[in-house]
C-alpha positions as CSV (number, residue, x, y, z in Angstrom):
1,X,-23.1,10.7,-5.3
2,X,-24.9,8.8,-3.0
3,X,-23.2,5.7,-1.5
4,X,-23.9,2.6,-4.0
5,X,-27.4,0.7,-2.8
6,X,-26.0,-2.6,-2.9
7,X,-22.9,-1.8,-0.4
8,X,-25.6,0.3,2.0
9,X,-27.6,-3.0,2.0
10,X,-24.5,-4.5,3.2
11,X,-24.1,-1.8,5.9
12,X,-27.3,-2.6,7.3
13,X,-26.7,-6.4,7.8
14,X,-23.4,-5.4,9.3
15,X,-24.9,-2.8,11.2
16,X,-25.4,-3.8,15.3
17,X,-23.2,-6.6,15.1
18,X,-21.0,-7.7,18.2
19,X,-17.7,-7.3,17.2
20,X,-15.3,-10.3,17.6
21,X,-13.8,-10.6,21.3
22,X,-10.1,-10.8,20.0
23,X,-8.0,-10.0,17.6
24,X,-7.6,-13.9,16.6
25,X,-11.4,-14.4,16.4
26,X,-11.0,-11.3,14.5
27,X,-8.4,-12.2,12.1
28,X,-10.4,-15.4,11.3
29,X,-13.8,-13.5,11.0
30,X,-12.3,-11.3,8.6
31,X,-11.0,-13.8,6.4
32,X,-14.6,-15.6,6.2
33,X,-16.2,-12.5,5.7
34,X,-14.4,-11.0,3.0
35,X,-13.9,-14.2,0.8
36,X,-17.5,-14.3,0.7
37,X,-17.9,-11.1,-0.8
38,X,-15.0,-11.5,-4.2
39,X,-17.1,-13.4,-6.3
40,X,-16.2,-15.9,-9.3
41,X,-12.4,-16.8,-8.8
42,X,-10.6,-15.1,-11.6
43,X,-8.9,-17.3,-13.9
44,X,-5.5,-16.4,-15.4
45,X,-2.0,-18.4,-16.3
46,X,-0.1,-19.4,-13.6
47,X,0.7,-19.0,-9.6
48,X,4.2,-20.1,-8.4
49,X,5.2,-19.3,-4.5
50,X,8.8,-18.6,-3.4
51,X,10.4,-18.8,0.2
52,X,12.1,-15.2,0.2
53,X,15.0,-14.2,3.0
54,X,14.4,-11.2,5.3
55,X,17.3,-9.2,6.6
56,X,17.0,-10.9,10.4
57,X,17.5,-14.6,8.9
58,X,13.4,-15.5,8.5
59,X,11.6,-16.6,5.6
60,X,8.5,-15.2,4.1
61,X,6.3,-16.0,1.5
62,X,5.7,-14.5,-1.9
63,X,2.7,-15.5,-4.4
64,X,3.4,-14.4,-8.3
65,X,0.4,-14.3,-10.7
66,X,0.7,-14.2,-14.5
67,X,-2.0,-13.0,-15.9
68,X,-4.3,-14.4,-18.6
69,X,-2.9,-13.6,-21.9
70,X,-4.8,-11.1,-23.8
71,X,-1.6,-9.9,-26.4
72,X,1.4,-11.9,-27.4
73,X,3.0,-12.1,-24.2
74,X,6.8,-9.9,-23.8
75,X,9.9,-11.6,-23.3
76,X,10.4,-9.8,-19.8
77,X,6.8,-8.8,-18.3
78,X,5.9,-5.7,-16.1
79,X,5.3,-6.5,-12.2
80,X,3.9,-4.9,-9.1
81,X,5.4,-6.2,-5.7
82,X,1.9,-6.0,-3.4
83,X,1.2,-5.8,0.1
84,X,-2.0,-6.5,1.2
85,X,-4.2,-4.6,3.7
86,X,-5.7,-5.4,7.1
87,X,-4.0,-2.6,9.4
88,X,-0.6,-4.3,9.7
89,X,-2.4,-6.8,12.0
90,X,-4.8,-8.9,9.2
91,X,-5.0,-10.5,6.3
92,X,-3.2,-13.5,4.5
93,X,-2.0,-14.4,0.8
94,X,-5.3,-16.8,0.8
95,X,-7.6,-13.7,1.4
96,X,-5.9,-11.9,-1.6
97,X,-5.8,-14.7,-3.9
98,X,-8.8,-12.9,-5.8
99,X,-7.8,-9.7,-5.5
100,X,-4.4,-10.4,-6.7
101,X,-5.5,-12.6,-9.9
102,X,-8.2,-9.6,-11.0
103,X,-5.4,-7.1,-10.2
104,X,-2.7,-8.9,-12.5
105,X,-5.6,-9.5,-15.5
106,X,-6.5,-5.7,-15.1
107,X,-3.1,-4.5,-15.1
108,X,-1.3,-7.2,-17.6
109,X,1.5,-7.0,-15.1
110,X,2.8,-10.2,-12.9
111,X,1.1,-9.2,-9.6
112,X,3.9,-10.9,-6.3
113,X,1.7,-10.9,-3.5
114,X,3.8,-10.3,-0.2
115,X,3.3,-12.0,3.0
116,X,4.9,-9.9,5.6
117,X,4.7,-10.5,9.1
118,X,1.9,-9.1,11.0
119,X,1.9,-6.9,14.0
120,X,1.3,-6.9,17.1
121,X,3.5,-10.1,16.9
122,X,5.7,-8.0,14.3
123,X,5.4,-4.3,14.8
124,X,6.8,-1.3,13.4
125,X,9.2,-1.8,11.5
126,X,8.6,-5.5,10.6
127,X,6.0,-5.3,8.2
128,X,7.4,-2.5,6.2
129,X,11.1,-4.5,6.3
130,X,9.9,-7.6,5.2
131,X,7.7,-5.7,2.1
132,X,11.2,-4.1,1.1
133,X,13.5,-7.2,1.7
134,X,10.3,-9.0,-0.8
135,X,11.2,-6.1,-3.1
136,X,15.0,-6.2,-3.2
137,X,14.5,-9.8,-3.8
138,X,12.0,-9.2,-6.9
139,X,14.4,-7.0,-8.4
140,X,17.6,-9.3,-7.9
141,X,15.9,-12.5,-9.3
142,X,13.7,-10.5,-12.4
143,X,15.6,-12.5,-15.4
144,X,14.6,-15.8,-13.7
145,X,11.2,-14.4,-13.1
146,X,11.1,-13.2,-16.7
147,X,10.1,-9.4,-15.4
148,X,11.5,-6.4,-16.7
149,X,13.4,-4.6,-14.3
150,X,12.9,-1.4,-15.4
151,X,9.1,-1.6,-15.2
152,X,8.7,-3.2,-11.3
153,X,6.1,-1.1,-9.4
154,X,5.2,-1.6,-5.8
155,X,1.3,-1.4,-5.1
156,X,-0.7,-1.9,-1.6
157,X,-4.7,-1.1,-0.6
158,X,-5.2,-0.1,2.9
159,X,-2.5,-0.6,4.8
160,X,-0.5,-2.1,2.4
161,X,-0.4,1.2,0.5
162,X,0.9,2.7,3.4
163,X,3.7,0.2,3.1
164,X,4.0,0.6,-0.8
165,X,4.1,4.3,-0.4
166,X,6.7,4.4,2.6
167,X,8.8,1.6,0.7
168,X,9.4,4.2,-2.1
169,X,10.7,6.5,0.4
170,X,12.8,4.3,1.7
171,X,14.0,3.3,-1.8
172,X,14.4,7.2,-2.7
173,X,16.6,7.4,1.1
174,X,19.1,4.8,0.4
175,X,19.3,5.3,-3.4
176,X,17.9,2.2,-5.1
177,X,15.7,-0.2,-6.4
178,X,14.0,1.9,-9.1
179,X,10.9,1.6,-8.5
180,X,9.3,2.5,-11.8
181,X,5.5,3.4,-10.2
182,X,3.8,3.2,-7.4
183,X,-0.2,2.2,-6.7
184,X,-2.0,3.3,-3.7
185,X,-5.5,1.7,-3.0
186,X,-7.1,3.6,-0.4
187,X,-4.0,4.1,1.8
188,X,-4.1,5.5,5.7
189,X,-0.7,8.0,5.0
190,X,-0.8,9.9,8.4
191,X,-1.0,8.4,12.1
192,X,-2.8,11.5,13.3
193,X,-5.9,10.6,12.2
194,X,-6.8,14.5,11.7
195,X,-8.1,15.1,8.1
196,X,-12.1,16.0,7.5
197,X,-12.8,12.5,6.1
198,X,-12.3,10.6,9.4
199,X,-14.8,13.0,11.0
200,X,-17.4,12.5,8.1
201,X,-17.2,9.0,7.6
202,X,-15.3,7.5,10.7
203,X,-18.9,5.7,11.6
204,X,-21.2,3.8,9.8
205,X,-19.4,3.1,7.3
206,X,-17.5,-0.3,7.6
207,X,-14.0,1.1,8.7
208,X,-14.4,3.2,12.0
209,X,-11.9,5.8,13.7
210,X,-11.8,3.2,16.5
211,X,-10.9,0.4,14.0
212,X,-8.1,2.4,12.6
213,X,-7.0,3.8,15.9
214,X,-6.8,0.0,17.0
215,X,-4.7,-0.5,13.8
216,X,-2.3,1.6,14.8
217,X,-2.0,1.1,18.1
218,X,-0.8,-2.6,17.2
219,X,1.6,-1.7,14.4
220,X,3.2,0.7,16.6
221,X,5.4,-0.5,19.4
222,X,6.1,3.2,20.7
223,X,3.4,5.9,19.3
224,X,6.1,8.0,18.9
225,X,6.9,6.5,15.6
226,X,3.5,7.5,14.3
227,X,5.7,10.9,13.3
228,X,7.8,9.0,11.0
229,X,7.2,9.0,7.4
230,X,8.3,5.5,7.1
231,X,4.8,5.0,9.2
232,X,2.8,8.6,7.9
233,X,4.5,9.4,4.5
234,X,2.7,12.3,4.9
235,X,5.0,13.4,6.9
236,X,7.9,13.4,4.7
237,X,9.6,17.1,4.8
238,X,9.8,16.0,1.0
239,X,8.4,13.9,-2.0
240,X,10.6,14.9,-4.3
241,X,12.3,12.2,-6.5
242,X,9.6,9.6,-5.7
243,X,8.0,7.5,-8.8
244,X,4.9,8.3,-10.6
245,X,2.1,7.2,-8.5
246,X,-1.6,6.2,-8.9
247,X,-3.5,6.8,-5.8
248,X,-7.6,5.4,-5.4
249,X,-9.7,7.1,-2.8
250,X,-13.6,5.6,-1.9
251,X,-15.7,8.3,-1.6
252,X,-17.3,7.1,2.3
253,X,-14.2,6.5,3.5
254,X,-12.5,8.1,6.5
255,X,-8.8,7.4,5.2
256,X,-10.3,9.2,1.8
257,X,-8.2,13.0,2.1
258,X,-5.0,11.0,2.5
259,X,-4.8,9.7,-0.6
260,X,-6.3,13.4,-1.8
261,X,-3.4,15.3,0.1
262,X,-0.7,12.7,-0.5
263,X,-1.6,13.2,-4.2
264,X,-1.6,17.0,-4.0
265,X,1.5,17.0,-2.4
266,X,3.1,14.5,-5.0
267,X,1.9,16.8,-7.6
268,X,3.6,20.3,-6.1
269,X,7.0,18.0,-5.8
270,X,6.8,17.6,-9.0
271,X,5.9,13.5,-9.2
272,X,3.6,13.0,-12.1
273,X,0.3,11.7,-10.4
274,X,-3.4,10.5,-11.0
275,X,-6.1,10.7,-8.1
276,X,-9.0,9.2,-8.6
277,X,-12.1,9.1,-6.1
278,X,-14.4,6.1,-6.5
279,X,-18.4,7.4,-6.3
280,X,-20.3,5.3,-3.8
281,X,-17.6,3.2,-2.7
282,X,-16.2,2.2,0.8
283,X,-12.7,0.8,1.9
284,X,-11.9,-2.3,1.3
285,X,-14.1,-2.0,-1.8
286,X,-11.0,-4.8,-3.6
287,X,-13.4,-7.3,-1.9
288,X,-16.6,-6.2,-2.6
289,X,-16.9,-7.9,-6.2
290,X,-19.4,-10.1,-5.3
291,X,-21.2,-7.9,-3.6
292,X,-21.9,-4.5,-6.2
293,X,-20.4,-4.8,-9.8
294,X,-19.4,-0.6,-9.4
295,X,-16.4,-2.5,-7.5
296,X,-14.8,-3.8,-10.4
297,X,-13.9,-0.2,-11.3
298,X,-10.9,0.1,-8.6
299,X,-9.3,-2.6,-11.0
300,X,-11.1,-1.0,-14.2
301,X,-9.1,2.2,-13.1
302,X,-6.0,0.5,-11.7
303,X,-5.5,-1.6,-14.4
304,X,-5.8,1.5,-17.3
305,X,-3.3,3.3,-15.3
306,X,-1.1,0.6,-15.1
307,X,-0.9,-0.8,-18.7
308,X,-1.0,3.2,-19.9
309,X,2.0,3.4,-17.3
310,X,4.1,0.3,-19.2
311,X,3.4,0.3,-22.5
């Protein structure tokens, strides 16, 4: 379908724009920018952060949201451990306080927002360790947390799909936690940049090629690594024996056949999977509340698949 009017409006006014002259005026620009788009803030129950260990002696920080109750609440309640997007290199628990608060009402699951630590200051495999070390942690304290551990699913957009996705490898590699599901918003799954979709929609269309490349490039201290799955999950020689996965694709999006192939491939392994494209959306469409209401629908979907996952 065509691209939705009110996000090509908001192509034009990006459109010829300087971009920012480094990647901390970047950072910051980003987090301006995108907060202006979510909209109302979403109400629900409660937030409660946690200092959580990583396996080289740091701290990190994770953000839990219960949702607004909508049904007698569950002695132990369903979760997804989350990792935000912004290529490895952006993007803080404040920017996905909205996102994370719509994502936990849509799903009725206790969304913990993870805040790993960013390249290029924390490359490959940082990031990806601190999301799994958040994990581990999640599952060992779930009775204090009041979660179900056998319904803890792991969930990302952007580049923190990539992490979700490759932390279920991981998981599957060294036998354990069971992760019960696993939600992929738009995730980049490959390092070679070499599907159709980046071709079609790599300009013009708010993520570039070049942004992506530049992703990349930081998150990776040798390109080399590019070949692992724990970096491209497509990759993998195998998906067998991965969770059930949910993946969202935007229809003008260059990362948009990964999600497509990863979810074709899931499906000839055997994993039980949905694929759903969004009509008229872009990347980073999680933001883009306030700016078109056909955004809501990657948490209509999400949240559908989610409760029809844990009930």
């Amino acid at each position: 379908m065509p691209i939705d009017a009110n996000i090509a409006t908001l192509l034009e006014r990006l459109a010829g724009g300087e971009p920012p002259a480094s990647l901390d005026a970047l950072r910051q620009a980003t987090e301006t920018t995108l907060r202006g788009w979510h909209g109302p803030l979403e109400a629900i129950d409660r937030t409660e952060t946690f200092e959580v260990p990583t396996r080289d002696g740091r701290q990190i920080r994770v953000r839990a949201y219960w949702p607004a109750l909508t049904s007698a609440r569950a002695a132990r309640q369903p979760a997804i451990v989350y990792a935000h997007g912004g290529g490895w290199c952006l993007g803080t628990l404040e920017l996905y306080d909205n996102p994370c608060r719509a994502l936990a009402n849509a799903t009725q699951c206790v969304v913990l927002s993870v805040d790993y630590r960013l390249a290029p200051e924390h490359k490959f495999p940082v990031p990806l360790e601190d999301f799994c070390d958040a994990l581990d942690w999640v599952f060992g304290e779930a009775a204090g947390l009041g979660l179900d551990p056998a319904r803890i699913a792991v969930g990302g957009d952007s580049a923190g799909g990539n992490l979700a996705a490759a932390a279920c490898l991981v998981a599957r590699e060294r036998g354990g936690p069971s992760i019960a599901h696993q939600l992929l918003l738009y995730p980049p799954l490959d390092a070679s940049m070499s599907t159709t979709s980046y071709r079609t929609y790599g300009q013009g269309y708010y993520l570039t090629y070049e942004i992506m490349q530049y992703c990349f490039d930081l998150y990776l201290a040798d390109p080399a690594d590019g070949s692992s799955p724990s970096v491209s999950p497509l990759r993998a020689a195998s998906l067998e024996g991965l969770p059930p996965a949910m993946l969202l694709a935007c229809e003008y999006d260059p990362v948009r056949d990964d999600a497509q192939v990863y979810a074709a491939r899931l499906r000839d392994a055997g994993v039980p999977v949905d694929c759903v494209v969004l009509p008229g959306m872009i990347h980073a469409c999680i933001h883009m509340v306030g700016v078109t209401p056909a955004a809501r629908r990657v948490f209509d979907v999400a949240g559908a698949q989610m409760r029809r996952a844990f009930q």
